[in-house]
C-alpha positions as CSV (number, residue, x, y, z in Angstrom):
1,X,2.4,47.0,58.5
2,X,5.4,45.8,57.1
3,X,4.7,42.1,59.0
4,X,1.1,41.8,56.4
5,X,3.3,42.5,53.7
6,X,5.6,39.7,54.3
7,X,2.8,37.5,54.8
8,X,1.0,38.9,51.5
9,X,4.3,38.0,49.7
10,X,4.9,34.7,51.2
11,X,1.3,33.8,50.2
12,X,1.9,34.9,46.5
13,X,4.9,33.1,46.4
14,X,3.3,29.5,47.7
15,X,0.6,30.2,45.0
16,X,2.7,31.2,42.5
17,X,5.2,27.6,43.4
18,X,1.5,25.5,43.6
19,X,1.0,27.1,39.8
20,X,4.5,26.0,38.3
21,X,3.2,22.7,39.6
22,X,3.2,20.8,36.0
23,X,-0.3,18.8,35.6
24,X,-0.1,15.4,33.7
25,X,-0.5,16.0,30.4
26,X,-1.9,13.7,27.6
27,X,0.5,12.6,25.0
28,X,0.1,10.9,21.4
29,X,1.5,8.0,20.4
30,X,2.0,5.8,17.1
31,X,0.6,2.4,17.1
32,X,0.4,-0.3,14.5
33,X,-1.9,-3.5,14.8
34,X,-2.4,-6.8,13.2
35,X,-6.1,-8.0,13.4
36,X,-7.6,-10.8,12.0
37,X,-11.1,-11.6,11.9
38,X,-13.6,-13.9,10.8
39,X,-16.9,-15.7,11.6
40,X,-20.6,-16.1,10.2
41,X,-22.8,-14.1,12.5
42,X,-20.5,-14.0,15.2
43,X,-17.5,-13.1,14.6
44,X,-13.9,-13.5,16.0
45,X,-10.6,-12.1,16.2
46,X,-7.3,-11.8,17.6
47,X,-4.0,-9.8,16.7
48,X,-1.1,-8.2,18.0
49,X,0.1,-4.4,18.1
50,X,3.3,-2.4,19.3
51,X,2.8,0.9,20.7
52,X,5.6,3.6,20.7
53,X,5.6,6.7,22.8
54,X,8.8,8.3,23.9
55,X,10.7,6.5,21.7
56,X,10.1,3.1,23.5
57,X,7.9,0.3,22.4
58,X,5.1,-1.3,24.2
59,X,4.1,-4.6,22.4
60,X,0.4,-5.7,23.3
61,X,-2.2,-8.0,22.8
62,X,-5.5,-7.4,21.1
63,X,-8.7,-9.5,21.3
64,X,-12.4,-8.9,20.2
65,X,-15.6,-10.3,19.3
66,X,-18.6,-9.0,17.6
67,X,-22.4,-9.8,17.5
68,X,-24.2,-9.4,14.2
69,X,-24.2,-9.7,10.7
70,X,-20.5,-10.9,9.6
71,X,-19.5,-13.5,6.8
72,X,-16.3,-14.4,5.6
73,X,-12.3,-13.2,7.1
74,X,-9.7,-10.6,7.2
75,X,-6.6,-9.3,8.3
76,X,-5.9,-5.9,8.2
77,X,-3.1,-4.3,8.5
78,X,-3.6,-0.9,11.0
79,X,-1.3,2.1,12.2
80,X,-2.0,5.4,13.3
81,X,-2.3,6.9,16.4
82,X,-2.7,7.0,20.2
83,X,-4.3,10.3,21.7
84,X,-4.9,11.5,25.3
85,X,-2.0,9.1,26.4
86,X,-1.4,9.3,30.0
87,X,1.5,6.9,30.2
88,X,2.0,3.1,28.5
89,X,-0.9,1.3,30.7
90,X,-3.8,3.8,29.7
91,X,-3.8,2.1,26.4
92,X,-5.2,-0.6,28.3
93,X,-8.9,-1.8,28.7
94,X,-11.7,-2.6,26.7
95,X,-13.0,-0.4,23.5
96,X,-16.4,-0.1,21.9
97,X,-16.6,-0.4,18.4
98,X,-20.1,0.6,16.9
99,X,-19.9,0.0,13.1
100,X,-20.4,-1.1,9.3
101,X,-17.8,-2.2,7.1
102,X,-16.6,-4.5,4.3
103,X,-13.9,-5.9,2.2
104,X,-13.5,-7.3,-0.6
105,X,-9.7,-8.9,-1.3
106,X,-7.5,-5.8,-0.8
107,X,-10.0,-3.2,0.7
108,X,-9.6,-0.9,3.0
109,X,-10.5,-0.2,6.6
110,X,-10.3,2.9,9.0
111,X,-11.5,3.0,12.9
112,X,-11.8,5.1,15.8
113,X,-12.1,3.4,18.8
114,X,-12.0,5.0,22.3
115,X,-11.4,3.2,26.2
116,X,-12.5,4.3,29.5
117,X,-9.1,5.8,30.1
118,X,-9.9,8.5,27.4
119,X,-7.4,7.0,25.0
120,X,-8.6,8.0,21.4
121,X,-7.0,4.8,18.7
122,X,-7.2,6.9,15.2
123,X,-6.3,3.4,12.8
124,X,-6.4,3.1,9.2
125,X,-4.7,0.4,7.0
126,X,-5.5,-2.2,4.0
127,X,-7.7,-5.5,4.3
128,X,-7.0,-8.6,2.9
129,X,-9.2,-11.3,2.4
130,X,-13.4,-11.6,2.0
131,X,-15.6,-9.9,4.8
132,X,-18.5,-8.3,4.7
133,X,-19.9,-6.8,8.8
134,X,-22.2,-5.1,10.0
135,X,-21.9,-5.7,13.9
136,X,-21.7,-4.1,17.2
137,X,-18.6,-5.4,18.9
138,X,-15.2,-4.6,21.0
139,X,-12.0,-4.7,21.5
140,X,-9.7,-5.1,24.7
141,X,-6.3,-3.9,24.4
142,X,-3.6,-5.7,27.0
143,X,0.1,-4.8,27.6
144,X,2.5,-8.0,27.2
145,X,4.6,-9.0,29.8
């Protein structure tokens, strides 16, 4: 009898170790972006961002293209954040950006955007310059260096 107890024990205690085990958990970061766009009917753009998680910052590429009705250019100025973070590279990849917007010198802008990775970009920030969109596009996201 006092042999199945040991055994019961030494089971709780391997379940109870395989418990503590810490999953990976998602984190947030801040990111800020520079995109500028422009085009008649389809339009272009390129920019550069910096994401910072931990404390450490991850500059990165940013390239997209959309299909639809867009006149005119802008740059706008984005930060906010990065959810569901699973490390620096899950910011990675390509995002789908389903969407109507406009502005008109000094407007301004706001997008969620979400990649296969489950990363959630939350970006907001002034527009300068004369744009007016209504286009399906996306956006891929690239780590430098």
């Amino acid at each position: 009898m006092r042999k199945s107890a040991i055994s019961v024990a030494l089971v709780a205690l391997l379940v109870g170790v395989a418990g503590i085990s810490t999953p990976s958990r998602a984190e947030t970061g801040q990111v800020a972006v520079v995109f500028t766009k422009g085009g008649f009917i389809i339009g272009v753009g390129g920019g550069e961002g910096v994401l910072v998680l931990r404390g450490k910052r991850y500059p990165f590429t940013v390239s997209g293209m959309s299909v639809g009705f867009t006149i005119g250019a802008s740059t706008t100025k984005f930060v906010g954040r990065a959810l569901n973070l699973k490390g620096p590279a899950s910011i990675e990849g390509s995002y789908a950006v389903v969407g109507a917007g406009g502005a008109v010198v000094g407007g301004a802008g706001g997008v969620q955007l979400q990649n296969a990775n489950g990363v959630l970009l939350q970006l907001s920030g002034p527009r300068v310059g004369a744009e007016v969109s209504a286009a399906v596009g996306g956006v891929t996201i690239r780590l430098k260096g």
